[in-house]
TORPAFI-349499 format. One record per atom (N, C-alpha, C): x, y, z. Coordinates in pm, whole numbers, plus 32768, in hexadecimal, padded with zeros to 4 digits. Example, Ala and Ser with C-alpha at 12.3 -4.5 7.8 and 13.67 -1.06 7.14 Angstrom:
2
85277DC7830C/84CE7E3E830C/85287EB6830C/85057F1F82C4/85577F9682CA/850A80038313/
This chain:
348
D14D3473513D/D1BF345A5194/D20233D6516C/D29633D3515D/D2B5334D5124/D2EF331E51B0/D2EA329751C8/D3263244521D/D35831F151FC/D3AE31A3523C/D4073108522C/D3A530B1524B/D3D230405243/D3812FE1527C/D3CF2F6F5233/D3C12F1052BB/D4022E9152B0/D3C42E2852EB/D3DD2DC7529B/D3922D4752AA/D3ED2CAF529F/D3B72C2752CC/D4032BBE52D1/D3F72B755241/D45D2B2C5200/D4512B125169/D3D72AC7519F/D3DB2A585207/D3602A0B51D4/D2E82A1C51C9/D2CE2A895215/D2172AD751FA/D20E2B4D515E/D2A62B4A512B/D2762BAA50BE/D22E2BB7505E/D1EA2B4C5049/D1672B395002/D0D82B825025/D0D52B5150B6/D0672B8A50FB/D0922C1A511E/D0F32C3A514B/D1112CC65158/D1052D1C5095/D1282CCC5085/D10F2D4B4FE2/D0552D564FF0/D0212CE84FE3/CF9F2D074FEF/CF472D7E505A/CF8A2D3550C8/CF482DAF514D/CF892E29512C/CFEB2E3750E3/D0312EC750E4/CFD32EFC5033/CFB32ED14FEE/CF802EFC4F9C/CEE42F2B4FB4/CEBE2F0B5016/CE392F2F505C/CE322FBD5089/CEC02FBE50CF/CEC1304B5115/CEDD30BA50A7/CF4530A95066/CF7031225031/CFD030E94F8D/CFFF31374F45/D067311F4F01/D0DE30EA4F27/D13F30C14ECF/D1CF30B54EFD/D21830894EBA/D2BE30764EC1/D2F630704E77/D35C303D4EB3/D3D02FBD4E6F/D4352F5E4EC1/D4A22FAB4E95/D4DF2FB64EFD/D5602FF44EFA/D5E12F8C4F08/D5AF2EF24F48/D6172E864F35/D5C82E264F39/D5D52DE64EBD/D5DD2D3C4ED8/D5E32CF74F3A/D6642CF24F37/D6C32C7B4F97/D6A82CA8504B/D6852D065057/D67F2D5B50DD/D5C82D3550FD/D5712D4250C3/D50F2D5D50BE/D4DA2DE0511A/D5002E4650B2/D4FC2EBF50FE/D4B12F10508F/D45B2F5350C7/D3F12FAC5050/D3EE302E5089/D3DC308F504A/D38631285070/D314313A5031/D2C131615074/D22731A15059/D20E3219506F/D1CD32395036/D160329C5060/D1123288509D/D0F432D85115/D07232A35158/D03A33375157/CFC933065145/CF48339650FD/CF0833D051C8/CF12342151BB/CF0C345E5276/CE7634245295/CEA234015332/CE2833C35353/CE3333515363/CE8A331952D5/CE7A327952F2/CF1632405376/CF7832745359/CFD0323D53B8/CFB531D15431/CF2D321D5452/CEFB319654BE/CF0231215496/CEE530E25412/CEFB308853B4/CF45302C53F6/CFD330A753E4/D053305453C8/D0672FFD547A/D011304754EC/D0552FFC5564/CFF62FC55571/CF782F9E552D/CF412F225543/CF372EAF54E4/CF9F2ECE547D/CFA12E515427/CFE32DEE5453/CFD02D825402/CFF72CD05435/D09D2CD653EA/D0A72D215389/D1112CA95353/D1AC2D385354/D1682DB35383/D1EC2E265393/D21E2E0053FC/D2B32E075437/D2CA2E0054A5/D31E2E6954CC/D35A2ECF5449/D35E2F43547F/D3622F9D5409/D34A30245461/D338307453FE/D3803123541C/D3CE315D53A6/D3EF31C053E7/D3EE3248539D/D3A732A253CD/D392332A535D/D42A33555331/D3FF337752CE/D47E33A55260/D4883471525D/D4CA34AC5295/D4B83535526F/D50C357F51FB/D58F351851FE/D5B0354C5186/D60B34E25149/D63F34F950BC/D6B63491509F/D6F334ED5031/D75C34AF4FFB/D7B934EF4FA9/D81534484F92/D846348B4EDA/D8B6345E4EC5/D95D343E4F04/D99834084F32/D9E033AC4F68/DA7E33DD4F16/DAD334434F30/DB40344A4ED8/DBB733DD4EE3/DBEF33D14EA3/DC7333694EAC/DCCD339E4EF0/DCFB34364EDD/DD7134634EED/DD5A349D4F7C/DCDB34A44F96/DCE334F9503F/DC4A34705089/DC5C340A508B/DBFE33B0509C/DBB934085157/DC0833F4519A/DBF0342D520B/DBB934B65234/DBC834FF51D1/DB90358351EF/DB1D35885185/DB14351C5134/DA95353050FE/DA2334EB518A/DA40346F51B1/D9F8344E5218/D9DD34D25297/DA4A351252B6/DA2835845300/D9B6360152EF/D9E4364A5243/D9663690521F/D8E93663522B/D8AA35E75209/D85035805202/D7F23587529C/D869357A5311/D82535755387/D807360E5396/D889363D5390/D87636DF53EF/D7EE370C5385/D7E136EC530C/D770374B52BA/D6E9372E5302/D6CB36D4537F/D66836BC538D/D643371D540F/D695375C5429/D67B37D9548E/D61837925517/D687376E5550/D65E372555D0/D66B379F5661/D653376856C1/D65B37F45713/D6F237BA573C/D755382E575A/D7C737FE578A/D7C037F25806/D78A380F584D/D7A4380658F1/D75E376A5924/D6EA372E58E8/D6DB36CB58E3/D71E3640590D/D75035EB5942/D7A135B65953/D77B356858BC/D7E9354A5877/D7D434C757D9/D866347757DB/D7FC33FE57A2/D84E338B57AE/D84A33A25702/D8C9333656CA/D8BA3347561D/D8D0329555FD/D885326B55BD/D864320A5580/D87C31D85500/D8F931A354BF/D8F7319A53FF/D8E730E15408/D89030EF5394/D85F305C5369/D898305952F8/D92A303F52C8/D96C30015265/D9532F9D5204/D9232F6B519B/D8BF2F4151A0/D94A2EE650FA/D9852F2D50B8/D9A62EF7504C/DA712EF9507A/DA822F6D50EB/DB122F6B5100/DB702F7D50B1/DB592FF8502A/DBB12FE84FBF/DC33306C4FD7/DC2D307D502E/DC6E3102506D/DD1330DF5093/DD0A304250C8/DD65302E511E/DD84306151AD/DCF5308651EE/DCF930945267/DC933078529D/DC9530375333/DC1C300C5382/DBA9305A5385/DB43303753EB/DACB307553E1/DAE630C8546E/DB5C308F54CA/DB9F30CA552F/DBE031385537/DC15311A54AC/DC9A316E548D/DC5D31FD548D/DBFF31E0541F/DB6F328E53E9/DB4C32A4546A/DB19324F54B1/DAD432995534/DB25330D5583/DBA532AF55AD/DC22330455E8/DC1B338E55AE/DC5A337D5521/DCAC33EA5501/DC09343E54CD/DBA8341B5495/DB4A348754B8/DB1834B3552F/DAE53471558F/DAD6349255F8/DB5534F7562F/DBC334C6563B/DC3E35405660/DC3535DB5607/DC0A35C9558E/DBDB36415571/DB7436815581/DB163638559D/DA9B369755BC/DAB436E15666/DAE636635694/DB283699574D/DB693726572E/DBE1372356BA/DC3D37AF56B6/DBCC382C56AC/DB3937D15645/DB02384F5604/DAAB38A65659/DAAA386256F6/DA5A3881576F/D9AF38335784/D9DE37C55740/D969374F5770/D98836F65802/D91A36DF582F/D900369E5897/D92135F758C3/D98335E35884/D9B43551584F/D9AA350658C4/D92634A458E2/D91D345A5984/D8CC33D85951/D9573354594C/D95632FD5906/D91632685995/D91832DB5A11/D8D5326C5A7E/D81C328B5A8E/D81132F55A9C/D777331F5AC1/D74533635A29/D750336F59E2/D74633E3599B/D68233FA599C/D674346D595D/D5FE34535938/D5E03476589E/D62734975869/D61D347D57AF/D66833F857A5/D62F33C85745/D67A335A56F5/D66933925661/D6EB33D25623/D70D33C555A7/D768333F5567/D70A335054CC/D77E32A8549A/D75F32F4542C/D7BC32C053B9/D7D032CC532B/D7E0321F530D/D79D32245293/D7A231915258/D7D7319951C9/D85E315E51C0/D896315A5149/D898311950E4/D86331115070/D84A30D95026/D83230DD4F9D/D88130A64F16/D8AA30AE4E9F/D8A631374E7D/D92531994EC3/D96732054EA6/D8F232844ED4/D87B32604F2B/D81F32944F7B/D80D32A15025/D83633305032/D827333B50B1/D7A83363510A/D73E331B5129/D6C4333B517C/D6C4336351F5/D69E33955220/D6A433C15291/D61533FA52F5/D62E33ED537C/D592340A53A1/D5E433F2544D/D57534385495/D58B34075529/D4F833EB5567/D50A33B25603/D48033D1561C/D49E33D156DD/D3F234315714/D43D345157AC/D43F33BB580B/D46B33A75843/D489332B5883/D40E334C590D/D41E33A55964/D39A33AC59C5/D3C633595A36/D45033345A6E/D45E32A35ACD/D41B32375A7E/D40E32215A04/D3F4316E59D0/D456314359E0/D45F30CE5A05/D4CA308759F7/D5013028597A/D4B730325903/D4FA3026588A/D52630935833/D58A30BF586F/D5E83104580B/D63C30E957E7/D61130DC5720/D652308556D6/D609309C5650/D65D307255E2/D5FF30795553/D66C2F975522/D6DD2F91557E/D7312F1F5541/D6DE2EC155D2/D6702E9055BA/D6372E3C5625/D6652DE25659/D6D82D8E562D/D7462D595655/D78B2D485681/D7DD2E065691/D8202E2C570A/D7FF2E445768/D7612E6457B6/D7472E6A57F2/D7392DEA5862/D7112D91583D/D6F22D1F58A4/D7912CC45893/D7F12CE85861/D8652C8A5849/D8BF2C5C58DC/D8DF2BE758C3/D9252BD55946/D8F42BCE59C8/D87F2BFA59F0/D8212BED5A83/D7D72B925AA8/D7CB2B0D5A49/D7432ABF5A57/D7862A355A71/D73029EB5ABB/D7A029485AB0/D76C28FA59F2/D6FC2945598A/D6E128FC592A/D696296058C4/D6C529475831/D67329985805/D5D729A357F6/D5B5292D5858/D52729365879/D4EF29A058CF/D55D29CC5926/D54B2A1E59C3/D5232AC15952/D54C2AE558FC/D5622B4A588B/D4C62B555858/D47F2AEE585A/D41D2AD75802/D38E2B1A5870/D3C32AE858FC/D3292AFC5970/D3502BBF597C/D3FC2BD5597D/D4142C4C59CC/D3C72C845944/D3D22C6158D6/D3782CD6587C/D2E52CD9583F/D2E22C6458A2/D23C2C4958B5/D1E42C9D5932/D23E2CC1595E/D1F72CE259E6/D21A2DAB59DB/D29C2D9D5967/D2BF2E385961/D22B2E6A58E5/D1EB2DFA58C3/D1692E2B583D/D0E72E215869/D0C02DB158C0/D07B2D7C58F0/D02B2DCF5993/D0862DF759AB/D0A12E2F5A87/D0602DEE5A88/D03D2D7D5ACE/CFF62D2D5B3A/D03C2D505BC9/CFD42D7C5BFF/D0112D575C9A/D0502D0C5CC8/D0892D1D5D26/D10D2C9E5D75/D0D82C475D80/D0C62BCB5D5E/D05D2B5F5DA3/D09C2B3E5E2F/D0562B105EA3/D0822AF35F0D/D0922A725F06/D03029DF5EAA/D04A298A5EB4/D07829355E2A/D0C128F35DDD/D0D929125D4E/D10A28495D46/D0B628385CC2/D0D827AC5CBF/D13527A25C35/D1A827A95C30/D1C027755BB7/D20026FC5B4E/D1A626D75B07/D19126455A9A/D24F26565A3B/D25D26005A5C/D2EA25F25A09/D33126455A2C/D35D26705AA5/D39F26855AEA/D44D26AB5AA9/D4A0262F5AAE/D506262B5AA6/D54D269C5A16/D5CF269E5A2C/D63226AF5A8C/D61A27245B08/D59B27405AF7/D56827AB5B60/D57D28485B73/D586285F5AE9/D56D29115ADF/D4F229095B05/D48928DF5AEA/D41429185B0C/D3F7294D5B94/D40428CB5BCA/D40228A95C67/D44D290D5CA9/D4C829235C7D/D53229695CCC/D4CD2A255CB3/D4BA2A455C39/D4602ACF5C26/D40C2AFC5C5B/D3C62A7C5C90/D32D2A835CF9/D3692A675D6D/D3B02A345D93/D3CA2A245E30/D4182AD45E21/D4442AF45DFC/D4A12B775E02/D4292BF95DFF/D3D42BEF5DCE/D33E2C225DCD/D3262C1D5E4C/D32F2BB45EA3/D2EA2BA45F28/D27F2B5E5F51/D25C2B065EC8/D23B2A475ED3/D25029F15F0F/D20B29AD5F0E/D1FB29365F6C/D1F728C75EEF/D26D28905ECE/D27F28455E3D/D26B27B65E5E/D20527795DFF/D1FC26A35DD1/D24926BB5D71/D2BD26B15D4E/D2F0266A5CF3/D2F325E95CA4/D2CB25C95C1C/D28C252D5C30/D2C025165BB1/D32824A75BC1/D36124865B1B/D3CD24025B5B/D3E023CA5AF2/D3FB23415B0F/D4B5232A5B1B/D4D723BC5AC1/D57123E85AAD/D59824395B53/D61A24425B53/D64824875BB0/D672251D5BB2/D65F254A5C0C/D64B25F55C23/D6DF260C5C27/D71F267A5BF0/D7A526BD5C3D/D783270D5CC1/D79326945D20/D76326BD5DBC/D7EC271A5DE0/D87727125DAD/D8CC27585DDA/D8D627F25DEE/D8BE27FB5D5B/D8BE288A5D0B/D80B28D55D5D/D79D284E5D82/D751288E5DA9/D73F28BC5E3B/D7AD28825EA3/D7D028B05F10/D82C28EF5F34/D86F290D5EB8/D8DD29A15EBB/D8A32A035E97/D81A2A145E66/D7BF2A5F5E51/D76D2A705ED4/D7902A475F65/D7412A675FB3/D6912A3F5FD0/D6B929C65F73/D61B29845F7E/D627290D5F98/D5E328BF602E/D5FD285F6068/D592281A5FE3/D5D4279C5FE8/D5BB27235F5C/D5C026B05F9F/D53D26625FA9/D50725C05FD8/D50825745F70/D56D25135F4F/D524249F5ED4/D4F324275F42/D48423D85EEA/D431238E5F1D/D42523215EBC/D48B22C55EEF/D4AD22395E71/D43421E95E93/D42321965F0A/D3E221285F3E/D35021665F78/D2F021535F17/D26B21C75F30/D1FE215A5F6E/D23220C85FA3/D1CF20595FCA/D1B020D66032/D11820FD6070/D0DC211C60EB/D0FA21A26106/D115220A60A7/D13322C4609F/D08322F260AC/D066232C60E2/D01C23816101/D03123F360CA/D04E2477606A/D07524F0609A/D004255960A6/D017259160E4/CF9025FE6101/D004268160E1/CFD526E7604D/CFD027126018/CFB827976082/CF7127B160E0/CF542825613D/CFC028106195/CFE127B261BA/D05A27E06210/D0D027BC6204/D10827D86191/D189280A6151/D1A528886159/D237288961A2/D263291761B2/D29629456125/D26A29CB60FB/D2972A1E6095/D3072A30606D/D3112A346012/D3962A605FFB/D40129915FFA/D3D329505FCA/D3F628D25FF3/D3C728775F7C/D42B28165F52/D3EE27A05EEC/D3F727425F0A/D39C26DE5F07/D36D265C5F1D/D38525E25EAB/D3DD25E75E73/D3E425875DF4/D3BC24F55E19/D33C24D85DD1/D31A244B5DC8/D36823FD5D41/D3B923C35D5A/D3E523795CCC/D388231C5CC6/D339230A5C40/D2DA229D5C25/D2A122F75BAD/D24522945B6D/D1E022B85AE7/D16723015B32/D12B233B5AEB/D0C923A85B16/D042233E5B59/D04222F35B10/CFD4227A5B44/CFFA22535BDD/D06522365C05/D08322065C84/D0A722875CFB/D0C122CE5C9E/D0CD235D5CF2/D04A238F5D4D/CFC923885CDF/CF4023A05CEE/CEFA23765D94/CF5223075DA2/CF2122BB5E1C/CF4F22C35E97/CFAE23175E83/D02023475EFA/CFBE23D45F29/CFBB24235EC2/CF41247E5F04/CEE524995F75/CEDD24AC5FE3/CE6424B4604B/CE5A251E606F/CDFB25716046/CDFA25B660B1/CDFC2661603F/CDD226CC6072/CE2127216003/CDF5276E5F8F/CDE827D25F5D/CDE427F65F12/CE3D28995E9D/CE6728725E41/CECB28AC5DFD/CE7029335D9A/CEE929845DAE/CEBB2A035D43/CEE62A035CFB/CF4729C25CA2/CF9D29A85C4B/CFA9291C5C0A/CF96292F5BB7/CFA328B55B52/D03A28C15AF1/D0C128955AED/D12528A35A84/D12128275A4D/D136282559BD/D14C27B15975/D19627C158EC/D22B277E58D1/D2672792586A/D29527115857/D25026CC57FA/D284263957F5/D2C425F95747/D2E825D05741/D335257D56BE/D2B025405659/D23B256D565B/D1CA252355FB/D1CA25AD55D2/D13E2574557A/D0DA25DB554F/D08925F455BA/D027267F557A/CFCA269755C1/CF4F267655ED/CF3225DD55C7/CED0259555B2/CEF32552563D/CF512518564E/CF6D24F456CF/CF86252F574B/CFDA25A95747/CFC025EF57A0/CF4D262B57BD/CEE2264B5746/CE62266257A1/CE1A25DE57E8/CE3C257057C4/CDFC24F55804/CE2E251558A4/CEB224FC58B7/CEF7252D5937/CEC725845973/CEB325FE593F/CE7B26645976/CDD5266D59A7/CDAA26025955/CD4625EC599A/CD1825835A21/CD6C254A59F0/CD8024EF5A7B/CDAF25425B13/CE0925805B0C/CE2F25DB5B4F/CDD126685B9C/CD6226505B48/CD1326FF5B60/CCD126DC5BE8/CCDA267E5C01/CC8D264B5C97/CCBA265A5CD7/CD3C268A5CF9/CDC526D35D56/CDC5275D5D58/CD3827995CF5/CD6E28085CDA/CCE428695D10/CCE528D25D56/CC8829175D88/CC4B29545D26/CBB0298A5D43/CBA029DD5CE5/CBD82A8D5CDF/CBCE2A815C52/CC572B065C5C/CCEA2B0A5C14/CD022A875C59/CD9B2A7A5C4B/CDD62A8D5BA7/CE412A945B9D/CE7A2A985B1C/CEC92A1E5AD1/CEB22A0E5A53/CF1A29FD5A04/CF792A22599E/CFF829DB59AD/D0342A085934/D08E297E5911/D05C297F58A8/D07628CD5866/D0D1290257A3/D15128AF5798/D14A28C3572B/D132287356CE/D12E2875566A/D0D2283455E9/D1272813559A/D15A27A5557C/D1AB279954EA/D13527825456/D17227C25412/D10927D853BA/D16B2745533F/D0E826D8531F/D0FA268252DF/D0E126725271/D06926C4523F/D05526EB51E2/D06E27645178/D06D274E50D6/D08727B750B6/D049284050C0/CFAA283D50D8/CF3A287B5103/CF30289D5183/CF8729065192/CFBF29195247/CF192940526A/CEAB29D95230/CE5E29D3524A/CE06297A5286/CDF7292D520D/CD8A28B1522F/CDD7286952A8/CE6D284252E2/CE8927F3534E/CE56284553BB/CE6128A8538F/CE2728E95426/CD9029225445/CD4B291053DA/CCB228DB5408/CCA62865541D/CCC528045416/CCC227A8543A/CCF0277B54C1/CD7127C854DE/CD9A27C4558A/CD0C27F955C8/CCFB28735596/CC9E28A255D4/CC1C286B55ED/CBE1280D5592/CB7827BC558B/CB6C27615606/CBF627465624/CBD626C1566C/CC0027145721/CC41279F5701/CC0627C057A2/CBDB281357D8/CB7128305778/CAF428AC578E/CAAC289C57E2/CAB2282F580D/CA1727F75844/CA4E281F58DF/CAD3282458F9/CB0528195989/CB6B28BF5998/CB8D28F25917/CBEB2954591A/CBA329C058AB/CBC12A2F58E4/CBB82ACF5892/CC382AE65829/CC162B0357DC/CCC62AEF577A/CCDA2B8D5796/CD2C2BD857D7/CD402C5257C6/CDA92C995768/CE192C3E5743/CE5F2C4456C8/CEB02BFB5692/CEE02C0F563B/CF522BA555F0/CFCC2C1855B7/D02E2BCC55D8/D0B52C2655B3/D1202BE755AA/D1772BF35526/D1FE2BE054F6/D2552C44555E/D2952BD3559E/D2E22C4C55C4/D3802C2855A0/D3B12C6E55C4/D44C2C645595/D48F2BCB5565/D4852B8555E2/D4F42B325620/D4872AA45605/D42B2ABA55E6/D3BD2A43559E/D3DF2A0A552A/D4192A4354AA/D4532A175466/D3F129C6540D/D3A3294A5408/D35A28DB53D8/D2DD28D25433/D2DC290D5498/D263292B54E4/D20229A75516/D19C29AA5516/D1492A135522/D12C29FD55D6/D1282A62563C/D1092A6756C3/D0862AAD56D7/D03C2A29571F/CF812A455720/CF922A7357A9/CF382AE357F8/CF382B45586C/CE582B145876/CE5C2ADA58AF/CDD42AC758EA/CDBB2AD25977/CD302AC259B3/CCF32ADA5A28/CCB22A4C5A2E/CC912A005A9C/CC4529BC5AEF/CBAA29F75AE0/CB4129F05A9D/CABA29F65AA9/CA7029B75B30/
């Protein structure tokens, strides 16, 4: 079975390696870092528990790309994949080189309008197929897959979270938590805080948010979002007790994590967030300081800038230093990480 699969330039080192483990393959772009494989049956599980894929999409058919009818070659391409028509389908093109002189919008439209004439199910709000074609050096691929109510339907991961978040950090937890499911945490502390996607994602969850970073939150954008927002400049004599914070609510302590620590009384958190401007050497220091806030059970999800060229080895090494207090349950590139890998652990 051949699939797509896409990855971030900066793990493509380690991704050629983990991908040469699983199966064969072969680069279809450079500049894109976009490959197809073969994956030998059986293994596919592979592909959704590897570290360095962040997505991947079966291929059912492809064809040559004509000049003179560009659009109806993209059409044969989809319709050849014999989808059910009554189905509701959404259509998806990942444009990838643009030598056509038309958008990736443009193909969707005017194929999609033909497959609608041809008596397809064209339902671009709920659907439950997601077909895409991915275009690329005079190659049209093509593949769909059933959607089931997920709520990532998408093969351009980009378009999906665009425009909804106050930061492209807020992008990074929503697809941590879309790989990860952790339960809602009820009580959620999160380290570096600012400009406050995080905060704003977990209070919208139905959290009870510490916000703790020394920068300032977009309290505006986060109370036009319907989430009452406390900053807390002058922390001489704060108490906060962590149990009785109403849900759904953020507490921003402005201060360094050290002075934050002491404001604490009381309390205990199921959630650990942490996305900070170091390496991961420091944020596990933090994070360990922090685990004393944290019940047993509770979760994390911390991301990692990887400092080294030996992403592997940085992340035994994260792992070294918080085994002793945390379960590592996975590690994952995900989209919107870019230079960082996102660690998903448990509280021991």
């Amino acid at each position: 079975m051949l699939y797509l699969l896409l990855t971030a330039d900066s793990f493509r080192e380690s991704f050629l390696e983990e991908l040469g483990r699983i199966s064969k393959y072969r680069v279809i772009d450079e500049r894109n870092n976009l490959f197809i494989a073969e994956i030998a049956e059986g293994k596919e599980r592979q592909l959704e528990r590897s570290v360095f894929i962040y997505g991947y999409f079966p291929i059912y058919n492809h064809s040559r790309l004509a000049k003179k009818s560009y659009i109806k070659s993209v059409y044969r391409c989809i319709a050849g994949l014999e989808i059910d028509r009554r189905k509701g389908t959404k259509l998806e093109c990942f444009d990838i080189n643009c030598r056509a002189g038309y958008s990736a919008k443009d193909i969707e439209v005017r194929v999609g309008t033909g497959l609608e004439h041809d008596g397809y199910n064209i339902n671009i709000v709920k659907p439950s197929i997601l077909a895409y074609a991915v275009l690329l050096n005079s190659v049209c691929y093509a593949g769909y897959v059933n959607l089931d109510g997920r709520r990532r339907g998408f093969i351009d991961t980009f378009r999906f979270y665009k425009h909804k978040e106050i930061s492209r950090a807020e992008f990074k937890l929503a697809e941590a938590f879309d790989t990860f499911k952790p339960p809602a945490p009820r009580i959620a502390v999160d380290l570096g805080a600012a400009p406050g996607g995080w905060s704003l994602f977990l209070a919208k969850s139905g959290a009870a948010v510490v916000a703790i970073d020394n920068a300032e939150l977009e309290y505006e954008r986060i109370r036009n979002a319907g989430i009452d927002a406390v900053v807390v400049k002058n922390l001489h004599g704060v108490r906060l007790n962590l149990e009785r914070m109403r849900r759904g609510t953020i507490v921003h302590l402005r201060c360094g994590f050290q002075k934050a620590e002491k404001c604490l009384d009381g309390g205990i958190a199921d959630m650990l967030a942490i996305d900070v401007n170091s390496g991961g050497i420091a944020s596990s220091g933090a994070v360990l300081r922090y685990s004393r806030f944290m019940k047993k059970g509770a979760y994390l999800i911390m991301t990692v800038k990887c400092i080294m060229r030996s992403v592997p080895k940085y992340m035994r090494e994260v792992e070294s230093r918080l085994g002793s207090r945390f379960r590592i349950l996975r590690w994952k590139v995900l989209p919107h990480n870019r230079q960082e890998i996102t660690l998903f652990a448990r509280k021991r």
